[in-house]
PyMOL Python script that loads the backbone (N, CA, C, O; Angstrom):
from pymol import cmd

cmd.read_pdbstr("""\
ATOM      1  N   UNK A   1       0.823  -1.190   0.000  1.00  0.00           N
ATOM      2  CA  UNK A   1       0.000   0.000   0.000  1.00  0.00           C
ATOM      3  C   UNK A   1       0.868   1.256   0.000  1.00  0.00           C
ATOM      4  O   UNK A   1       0.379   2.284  -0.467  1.00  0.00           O
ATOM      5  N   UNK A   2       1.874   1.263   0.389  1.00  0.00           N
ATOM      6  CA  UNK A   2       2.659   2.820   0.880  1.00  0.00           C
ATOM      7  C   UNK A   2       3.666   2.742  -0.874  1.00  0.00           C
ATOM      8  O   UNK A   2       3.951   3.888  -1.220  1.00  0.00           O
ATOM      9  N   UNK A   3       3.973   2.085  -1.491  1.00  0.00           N
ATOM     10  CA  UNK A   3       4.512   1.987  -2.685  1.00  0.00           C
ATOM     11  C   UNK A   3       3.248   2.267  -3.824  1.00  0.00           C
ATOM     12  O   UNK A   3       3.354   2.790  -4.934  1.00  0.00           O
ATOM     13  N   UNK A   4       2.121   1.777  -3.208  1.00  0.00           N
ATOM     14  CA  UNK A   4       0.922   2.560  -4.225  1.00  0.00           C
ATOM     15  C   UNK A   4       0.751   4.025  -3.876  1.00  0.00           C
ATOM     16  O   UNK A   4       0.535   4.831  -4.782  1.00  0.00           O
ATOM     17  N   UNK A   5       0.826   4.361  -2.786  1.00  0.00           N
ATOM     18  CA  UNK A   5       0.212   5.314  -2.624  1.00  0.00           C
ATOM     19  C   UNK A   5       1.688   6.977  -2.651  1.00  0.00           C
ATOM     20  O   UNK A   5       1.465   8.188  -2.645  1.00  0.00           O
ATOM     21  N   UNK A   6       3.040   6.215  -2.678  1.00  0.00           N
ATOM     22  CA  UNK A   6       4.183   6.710  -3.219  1.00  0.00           C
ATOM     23  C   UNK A   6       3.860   7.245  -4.512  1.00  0.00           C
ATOM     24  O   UNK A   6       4.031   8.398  -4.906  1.00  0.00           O
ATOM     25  N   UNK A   7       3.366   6.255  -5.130  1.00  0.00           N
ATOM     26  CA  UNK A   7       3.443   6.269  -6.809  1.00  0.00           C
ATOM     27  C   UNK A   7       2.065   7.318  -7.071  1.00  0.00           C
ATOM     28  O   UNK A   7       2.056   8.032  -8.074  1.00  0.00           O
ATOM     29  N   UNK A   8       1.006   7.343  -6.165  1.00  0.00           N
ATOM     30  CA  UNK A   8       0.013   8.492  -6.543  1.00  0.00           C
ATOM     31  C   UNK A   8       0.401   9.995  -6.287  1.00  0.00           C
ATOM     32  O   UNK A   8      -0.005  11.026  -6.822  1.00  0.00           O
ATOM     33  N   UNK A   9       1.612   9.706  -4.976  1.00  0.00           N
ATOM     34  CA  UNK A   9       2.075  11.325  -5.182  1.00  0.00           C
ATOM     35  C   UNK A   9       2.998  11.681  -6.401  1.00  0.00           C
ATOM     36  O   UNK A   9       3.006  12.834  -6.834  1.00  0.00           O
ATOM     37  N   UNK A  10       3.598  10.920  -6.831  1.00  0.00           N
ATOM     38  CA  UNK A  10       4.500  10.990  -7.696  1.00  0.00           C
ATOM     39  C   UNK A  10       3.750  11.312  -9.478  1.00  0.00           C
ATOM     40  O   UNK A  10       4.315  12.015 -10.316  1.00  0.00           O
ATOM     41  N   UNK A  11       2.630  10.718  -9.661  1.00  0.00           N
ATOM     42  CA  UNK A  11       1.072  11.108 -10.847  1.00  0.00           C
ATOM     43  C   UNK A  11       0.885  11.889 -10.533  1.00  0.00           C
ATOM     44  O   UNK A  11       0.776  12.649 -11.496  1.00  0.00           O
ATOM     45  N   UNK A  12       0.613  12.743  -9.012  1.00  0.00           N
ATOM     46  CA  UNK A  12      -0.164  13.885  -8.764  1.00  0.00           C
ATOM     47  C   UNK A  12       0.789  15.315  -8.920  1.00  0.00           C
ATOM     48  O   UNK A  12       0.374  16.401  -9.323  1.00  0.00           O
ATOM     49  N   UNK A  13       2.103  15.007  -8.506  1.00  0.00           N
ATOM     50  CA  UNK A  13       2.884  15.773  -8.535  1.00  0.00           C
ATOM     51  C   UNK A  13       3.030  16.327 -10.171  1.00  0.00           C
ATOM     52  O   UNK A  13       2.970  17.512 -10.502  1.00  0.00           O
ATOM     53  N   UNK A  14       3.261  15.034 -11.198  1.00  0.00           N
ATOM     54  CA  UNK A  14       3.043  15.630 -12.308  1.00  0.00           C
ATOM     55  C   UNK A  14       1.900  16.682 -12.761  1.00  0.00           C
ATOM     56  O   UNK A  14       1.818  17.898 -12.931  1.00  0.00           O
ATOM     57  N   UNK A  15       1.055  15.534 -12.865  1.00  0.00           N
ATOM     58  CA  UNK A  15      -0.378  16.306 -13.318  1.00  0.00           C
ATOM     59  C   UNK A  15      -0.670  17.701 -12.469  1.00  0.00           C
ATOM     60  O   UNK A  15      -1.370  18.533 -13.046  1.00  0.00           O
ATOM     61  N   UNK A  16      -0.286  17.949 -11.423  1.00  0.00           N
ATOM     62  CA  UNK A  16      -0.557  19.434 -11.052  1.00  0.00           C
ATOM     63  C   UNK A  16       0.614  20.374 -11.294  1.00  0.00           C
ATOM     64  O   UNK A  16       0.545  21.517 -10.842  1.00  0.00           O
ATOM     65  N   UNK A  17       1.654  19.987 -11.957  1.00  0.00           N
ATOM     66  CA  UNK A  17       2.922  20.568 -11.865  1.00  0.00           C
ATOM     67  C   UNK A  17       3.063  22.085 -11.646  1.00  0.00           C
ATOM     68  O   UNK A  17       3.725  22.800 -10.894  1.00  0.00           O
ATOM     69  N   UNK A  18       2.164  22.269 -12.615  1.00  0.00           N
ATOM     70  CA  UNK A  18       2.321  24.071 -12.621  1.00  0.00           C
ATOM     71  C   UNK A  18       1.386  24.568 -11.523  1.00  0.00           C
ATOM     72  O   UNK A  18       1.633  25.671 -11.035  1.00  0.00           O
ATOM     73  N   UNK A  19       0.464  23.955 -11.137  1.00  0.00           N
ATOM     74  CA  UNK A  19       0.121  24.558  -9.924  1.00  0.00           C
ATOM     75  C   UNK A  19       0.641  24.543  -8.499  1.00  0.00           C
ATOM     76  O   UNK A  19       0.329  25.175  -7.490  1.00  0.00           O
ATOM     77  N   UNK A  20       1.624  23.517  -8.785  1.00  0.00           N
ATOM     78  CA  UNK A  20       2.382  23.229  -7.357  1.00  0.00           C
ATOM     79  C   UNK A  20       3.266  24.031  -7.008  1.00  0.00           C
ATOM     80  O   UNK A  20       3.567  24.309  -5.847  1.00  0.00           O
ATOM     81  N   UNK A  21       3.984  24.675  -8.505  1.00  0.00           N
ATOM     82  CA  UNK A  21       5.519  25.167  -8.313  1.00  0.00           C
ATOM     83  C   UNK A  21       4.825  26.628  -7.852  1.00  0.00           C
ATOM     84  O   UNK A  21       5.659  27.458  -7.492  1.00  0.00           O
ATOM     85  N   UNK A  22       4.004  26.884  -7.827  1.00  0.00           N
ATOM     86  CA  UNK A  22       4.019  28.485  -6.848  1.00  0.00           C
ATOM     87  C   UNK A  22       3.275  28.599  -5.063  1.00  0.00           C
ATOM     88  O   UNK A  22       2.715  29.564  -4.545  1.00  0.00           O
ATOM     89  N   UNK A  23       3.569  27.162  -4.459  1.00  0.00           N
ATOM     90  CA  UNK A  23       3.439  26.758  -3.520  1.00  0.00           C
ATOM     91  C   UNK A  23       4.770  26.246  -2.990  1.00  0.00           C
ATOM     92  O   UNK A  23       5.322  25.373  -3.659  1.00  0.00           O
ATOM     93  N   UNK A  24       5.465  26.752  -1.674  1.00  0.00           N
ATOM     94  CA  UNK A  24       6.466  27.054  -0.834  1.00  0.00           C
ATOM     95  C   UNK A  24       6.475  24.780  -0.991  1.00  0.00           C
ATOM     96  O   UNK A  24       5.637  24.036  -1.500  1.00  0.00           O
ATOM     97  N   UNK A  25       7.996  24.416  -0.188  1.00  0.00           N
ATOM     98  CA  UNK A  25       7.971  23.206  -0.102  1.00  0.00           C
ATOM     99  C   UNK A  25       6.481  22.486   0.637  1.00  0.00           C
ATOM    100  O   UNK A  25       5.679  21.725   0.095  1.00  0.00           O
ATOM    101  N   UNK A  26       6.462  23.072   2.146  1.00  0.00           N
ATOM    102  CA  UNK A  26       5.523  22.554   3.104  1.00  0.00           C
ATOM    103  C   UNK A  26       4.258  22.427   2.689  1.00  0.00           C
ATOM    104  O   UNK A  26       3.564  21.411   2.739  1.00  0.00           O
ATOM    105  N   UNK A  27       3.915  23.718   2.186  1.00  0.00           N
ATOM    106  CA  UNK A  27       2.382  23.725   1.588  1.00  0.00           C
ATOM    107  C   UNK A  27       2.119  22.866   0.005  1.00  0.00           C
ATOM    108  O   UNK A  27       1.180  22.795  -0.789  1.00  0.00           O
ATOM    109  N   UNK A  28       3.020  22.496   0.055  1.00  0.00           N
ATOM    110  CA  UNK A  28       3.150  21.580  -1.245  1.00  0.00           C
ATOM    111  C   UNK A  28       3.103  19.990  -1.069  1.00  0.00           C
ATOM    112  O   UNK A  28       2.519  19.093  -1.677  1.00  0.00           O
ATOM    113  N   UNK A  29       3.692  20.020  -0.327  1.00  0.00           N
ATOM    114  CA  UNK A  29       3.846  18.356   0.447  1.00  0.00           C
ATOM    115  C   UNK A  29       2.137  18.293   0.749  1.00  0.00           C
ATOM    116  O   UNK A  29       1.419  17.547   0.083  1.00  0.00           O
ATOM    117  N   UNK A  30       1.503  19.321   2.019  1.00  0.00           N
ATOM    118  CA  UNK A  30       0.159  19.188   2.695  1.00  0.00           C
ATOM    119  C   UNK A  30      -0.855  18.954   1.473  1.00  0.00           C
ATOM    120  O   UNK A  30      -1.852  18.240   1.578  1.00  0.00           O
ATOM    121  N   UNK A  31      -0.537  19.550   0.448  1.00  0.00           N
ATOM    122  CA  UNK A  31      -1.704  19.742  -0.664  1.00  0.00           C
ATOM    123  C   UNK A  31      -1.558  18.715  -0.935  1.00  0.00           C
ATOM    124  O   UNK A  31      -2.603  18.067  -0.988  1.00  0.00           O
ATOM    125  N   UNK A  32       0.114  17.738  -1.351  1.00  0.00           N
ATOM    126  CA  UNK A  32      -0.101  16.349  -1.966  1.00  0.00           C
ATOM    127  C   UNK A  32      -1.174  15.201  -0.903  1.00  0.00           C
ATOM    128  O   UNK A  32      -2.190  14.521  -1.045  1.00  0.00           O
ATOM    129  N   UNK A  33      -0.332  15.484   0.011  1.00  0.00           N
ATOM    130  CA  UNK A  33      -0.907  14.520   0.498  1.00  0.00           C
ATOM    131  C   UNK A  33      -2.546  14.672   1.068  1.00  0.00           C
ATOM    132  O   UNK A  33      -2.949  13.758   1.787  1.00  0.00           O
ATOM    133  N   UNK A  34      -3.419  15.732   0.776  1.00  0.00           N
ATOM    134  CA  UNK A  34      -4.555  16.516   0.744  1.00  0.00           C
ATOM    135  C   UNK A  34      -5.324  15.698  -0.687  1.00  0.00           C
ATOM    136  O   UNK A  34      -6.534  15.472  -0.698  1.00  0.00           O
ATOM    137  N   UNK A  35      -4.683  15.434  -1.495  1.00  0.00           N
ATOM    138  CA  UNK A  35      -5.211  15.710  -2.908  1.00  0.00           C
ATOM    139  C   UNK A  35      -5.062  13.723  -2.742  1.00  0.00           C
ATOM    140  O   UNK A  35      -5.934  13.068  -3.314  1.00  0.00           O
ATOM    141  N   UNK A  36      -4.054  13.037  -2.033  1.00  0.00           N
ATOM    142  CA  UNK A  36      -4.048  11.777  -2.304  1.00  0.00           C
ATOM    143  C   UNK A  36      -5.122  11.030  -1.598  1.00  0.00           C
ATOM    144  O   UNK A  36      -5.900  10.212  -2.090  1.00  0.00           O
ATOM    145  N   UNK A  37      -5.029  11.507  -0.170  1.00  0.00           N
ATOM    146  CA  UNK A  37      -6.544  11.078   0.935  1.00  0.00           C
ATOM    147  C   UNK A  37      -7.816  11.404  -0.011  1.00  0.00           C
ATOM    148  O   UNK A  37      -8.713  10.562  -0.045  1.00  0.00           O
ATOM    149  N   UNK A  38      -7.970  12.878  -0.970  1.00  0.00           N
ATOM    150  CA  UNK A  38      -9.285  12.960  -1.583  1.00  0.00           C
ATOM    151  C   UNK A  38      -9.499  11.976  -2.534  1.00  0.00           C
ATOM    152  O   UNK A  38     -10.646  11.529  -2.562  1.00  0.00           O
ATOM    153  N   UNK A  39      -8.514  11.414  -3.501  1.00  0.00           N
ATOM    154  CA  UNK A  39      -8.438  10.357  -4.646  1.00  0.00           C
ATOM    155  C   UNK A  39      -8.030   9.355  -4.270  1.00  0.00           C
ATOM    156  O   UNK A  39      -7.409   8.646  -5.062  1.00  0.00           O
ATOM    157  N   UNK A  40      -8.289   8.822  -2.552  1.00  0.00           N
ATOM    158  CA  UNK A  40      -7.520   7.297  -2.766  1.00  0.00           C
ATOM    159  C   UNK A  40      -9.475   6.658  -3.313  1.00  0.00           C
ATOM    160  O   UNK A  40     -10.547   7.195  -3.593  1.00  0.00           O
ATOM    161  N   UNK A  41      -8.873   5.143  -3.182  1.00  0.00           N
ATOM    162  CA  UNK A  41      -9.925   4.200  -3.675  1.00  0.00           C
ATOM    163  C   UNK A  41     -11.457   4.231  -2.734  1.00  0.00           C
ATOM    164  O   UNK A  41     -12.634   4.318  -3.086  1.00  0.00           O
ATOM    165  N   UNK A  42     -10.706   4.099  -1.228  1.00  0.00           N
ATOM    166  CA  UNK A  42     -11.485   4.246  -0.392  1.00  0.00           C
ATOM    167  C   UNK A  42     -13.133   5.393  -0.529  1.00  0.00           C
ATOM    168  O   UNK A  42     -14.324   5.083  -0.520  1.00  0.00           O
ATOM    169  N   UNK A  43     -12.484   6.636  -0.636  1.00  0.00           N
ATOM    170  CA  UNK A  43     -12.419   7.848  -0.788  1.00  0.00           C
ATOM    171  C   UNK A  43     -13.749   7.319  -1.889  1.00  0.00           C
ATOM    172  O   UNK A  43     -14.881   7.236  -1.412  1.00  0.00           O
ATOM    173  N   UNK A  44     -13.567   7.060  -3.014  1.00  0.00           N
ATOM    174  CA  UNK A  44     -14.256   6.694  -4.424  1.00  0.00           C
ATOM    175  C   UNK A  44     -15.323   5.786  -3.591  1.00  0.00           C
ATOM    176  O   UNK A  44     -16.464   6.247  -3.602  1.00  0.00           O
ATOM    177  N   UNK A  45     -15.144   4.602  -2.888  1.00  0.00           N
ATOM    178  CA  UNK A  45     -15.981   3.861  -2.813  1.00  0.00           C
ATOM    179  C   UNK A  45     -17.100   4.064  -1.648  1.00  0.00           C
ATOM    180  O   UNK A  45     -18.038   3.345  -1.302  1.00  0.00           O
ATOM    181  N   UNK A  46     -16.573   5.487  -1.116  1.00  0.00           N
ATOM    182  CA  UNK A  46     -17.793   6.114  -0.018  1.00  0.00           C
ATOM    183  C   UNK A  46     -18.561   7.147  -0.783  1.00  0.00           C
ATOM    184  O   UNK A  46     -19.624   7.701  -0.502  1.00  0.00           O
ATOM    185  N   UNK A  47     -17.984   7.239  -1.538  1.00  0.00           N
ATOM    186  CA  UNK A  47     -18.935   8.323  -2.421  1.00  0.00           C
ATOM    187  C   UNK A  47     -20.324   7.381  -3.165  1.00  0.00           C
ATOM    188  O   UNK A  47     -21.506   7.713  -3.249  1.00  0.00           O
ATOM    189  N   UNK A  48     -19.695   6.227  -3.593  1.00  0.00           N
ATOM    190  CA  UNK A  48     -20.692   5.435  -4.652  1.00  0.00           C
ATOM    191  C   UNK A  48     -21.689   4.555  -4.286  1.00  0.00           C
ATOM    192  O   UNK A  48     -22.662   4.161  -4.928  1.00  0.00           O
ATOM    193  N   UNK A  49     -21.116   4.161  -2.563  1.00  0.00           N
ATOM    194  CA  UNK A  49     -21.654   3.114  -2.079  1.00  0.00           C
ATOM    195  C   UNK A  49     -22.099   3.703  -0.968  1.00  0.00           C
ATOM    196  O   UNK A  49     -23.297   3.545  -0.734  1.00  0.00           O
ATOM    197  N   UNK A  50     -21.331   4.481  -0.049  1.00  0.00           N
ATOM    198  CA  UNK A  50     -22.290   4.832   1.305  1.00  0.00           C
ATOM    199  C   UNK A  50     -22.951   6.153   0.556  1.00  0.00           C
ATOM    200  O   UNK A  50     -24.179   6.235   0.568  1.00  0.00           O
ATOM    201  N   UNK A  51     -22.447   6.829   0.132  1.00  0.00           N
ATOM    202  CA  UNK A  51     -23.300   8.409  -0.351  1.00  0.00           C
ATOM    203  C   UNK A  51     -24.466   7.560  -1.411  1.00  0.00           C
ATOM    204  O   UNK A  51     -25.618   7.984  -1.497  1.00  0.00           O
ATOM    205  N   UNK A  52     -24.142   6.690  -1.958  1.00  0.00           N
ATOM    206  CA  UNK A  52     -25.219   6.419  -3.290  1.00  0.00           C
ATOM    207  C   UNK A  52     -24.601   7.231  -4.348  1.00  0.00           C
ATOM    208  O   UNK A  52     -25.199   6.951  -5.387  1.00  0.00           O
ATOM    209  N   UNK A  53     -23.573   8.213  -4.604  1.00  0.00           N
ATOM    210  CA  UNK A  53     -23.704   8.892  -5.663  1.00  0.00           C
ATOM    211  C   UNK A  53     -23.525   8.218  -6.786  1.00  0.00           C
ATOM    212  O   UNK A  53     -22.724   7.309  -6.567  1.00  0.00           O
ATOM    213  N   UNK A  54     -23.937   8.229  -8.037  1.00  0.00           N
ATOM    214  CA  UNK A  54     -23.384   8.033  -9.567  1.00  0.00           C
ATOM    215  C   UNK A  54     -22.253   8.136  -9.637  1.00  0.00           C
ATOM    216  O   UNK A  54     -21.483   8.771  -8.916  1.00  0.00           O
ATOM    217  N   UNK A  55     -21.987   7.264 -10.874  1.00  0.00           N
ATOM    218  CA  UNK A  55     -20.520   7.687 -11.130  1.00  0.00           C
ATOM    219  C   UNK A  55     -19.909   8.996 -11.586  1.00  0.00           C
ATOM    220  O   UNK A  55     -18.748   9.393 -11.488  1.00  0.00           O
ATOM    221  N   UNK A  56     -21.280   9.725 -12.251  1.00  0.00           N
ATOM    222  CA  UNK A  56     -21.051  10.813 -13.256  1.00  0.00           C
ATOM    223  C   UNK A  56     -21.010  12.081 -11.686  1.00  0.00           C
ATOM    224  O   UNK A  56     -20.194  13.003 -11.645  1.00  0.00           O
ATOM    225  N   UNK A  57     -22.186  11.788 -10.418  1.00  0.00           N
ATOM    226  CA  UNK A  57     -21.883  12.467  -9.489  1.00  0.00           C
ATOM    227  C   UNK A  57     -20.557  12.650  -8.731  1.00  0.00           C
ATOM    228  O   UNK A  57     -20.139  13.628  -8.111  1.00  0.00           O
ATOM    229  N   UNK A  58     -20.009  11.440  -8.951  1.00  0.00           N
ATOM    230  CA  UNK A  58     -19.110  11.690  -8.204  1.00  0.00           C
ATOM    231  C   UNK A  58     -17.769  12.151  -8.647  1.00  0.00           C
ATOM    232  O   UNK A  58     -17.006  12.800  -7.931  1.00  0.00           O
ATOM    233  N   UNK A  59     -17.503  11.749  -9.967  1.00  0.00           N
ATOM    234  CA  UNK A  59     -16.481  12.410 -10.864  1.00  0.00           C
ATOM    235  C   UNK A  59     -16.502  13.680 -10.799  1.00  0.00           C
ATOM    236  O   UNK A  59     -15.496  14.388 -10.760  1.00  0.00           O
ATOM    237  N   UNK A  60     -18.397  14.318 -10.769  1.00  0.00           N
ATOM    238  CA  UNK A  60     -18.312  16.001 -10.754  1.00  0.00           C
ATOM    239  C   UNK A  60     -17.463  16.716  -8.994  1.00  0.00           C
ATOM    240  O   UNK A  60     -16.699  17.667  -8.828  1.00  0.00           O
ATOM    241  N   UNK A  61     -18.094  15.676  -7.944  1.00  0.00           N
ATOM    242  CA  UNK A  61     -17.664  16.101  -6.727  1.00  0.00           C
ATOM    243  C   UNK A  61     -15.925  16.341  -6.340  1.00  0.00           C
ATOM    244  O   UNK A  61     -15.356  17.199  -5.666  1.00  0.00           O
ATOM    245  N   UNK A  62     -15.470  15.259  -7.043  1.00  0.00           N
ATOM    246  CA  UNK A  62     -13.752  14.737  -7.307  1.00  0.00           C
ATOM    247  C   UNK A  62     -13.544  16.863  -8.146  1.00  0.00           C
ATOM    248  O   UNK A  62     -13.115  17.943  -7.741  1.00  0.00           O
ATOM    249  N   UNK A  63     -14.068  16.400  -9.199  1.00  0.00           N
ATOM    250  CA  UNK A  63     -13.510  17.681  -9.971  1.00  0.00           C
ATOM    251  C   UNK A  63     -13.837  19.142  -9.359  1.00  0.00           C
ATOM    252  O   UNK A  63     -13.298  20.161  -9.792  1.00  0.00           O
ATOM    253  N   UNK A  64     -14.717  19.134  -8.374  1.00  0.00           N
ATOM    254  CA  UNK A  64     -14.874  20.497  -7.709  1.00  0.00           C
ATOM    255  C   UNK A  64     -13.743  20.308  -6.508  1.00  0.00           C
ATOM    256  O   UNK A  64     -12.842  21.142  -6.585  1.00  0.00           O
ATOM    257  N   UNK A  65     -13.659  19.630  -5.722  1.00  0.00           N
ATOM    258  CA  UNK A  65     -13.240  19.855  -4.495  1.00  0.00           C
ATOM    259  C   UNK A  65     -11.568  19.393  -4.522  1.00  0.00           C
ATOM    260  O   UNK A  65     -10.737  19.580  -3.633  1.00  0.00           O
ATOM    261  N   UNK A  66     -11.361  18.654  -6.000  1.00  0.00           N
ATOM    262  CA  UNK A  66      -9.543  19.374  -6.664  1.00  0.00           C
ATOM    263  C   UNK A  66      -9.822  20.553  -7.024  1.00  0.00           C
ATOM    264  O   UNK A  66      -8.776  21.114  -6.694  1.00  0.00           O
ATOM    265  N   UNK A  67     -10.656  21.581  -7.590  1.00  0.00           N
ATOM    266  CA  UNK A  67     -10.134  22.527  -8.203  1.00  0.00           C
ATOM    267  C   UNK A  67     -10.317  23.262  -6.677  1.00  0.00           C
ATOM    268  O   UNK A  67      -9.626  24.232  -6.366  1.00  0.00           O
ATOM    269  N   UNK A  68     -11.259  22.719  -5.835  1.00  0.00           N
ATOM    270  CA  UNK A  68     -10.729  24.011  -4.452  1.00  0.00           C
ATOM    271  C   UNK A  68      -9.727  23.963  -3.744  1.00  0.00           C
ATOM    272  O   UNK A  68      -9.225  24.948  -3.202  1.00  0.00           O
ATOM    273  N   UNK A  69      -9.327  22.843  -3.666  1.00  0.00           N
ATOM    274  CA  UNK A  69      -7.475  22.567  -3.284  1.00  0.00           C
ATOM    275  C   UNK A  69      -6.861  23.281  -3.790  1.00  0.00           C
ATOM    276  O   UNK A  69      -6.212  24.143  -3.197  1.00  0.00           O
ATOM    277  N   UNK A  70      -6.896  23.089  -5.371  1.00  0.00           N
ATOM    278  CA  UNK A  70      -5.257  23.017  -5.830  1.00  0.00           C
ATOM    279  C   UNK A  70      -5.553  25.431  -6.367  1.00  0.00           C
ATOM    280  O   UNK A  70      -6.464  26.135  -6.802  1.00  0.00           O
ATOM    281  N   UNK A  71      -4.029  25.629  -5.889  1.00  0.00           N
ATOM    282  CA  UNK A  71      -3.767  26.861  -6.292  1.00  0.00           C
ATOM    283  C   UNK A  71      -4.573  27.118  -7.796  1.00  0.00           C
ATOM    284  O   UNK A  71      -5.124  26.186  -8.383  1.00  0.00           O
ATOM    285  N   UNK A  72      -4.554  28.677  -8.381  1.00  0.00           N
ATOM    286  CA  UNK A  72      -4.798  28.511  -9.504  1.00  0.00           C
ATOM    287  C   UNK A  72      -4.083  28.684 -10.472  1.00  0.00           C
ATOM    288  O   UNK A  72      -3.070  29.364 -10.309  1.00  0.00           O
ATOM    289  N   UNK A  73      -4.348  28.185 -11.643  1.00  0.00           N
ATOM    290  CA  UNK A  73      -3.575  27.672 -12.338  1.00  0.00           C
ATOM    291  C   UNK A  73      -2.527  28.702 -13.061  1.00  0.00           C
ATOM    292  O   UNK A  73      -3.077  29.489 -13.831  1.00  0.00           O
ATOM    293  N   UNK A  74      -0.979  28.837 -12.927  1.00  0.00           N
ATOM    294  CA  UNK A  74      -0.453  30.201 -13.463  1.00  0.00           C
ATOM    295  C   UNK A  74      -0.665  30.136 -14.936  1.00  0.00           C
ATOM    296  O   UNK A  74      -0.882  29.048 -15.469  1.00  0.00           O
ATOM    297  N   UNK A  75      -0.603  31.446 -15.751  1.00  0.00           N
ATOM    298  CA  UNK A  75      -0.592  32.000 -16.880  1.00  0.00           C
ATOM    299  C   UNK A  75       0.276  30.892 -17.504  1.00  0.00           C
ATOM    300  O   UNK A  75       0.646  30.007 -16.732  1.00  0.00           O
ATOM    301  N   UNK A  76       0.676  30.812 -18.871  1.00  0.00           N
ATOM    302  CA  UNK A  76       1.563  30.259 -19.773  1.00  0.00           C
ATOM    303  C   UNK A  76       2.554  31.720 -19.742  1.00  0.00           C
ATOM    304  O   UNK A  76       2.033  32.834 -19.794  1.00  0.00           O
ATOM    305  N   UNK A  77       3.994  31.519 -19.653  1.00  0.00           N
ATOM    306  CA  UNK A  77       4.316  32.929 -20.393  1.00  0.00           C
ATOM    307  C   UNK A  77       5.474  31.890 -21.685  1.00  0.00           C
ATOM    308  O   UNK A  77       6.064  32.476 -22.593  1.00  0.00           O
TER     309      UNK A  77
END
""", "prot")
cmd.dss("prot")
cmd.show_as("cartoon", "prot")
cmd.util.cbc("prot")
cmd.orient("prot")
């Protein structure tokens, strides 16, 4: 489990890249590991099974409450 869940900070770290790098070390680490507790499996299977939500509900809930985590997103320059 701790080598899976290594490897989700290590996906997450990518995929948010540019929003991470204007977050100090500490607050960067808290967000990962913020953003991994919201997307572990567990996490998915209380949404579908104890909440009842849909799948399509709960993908929308996942996608709101990353975008209130994560910083916003910097400009391209």
């Amino acid at each position: 489990m701790k080598l899976v869940r290594e490897r989700t900070i290590v996906r997450l770290e990518q995929m948010y890249a540019r929003e991470l790098r204007t977050l100090d070390e500490a607050s960067r680490k808290h967000l990962l590991i913020a953003l991994e507790a919201l997307t572990d499996m567990e996490s998915w299977a209380r949404m579908r099974h104890f909440y009842n939500l849909s799948f399509e509900e709960a993908c929308a809930l996942w996608i709101h409450a990353i975008d209130r985590l994560l910083p916003r997103t910097p400009a391209v320059s």
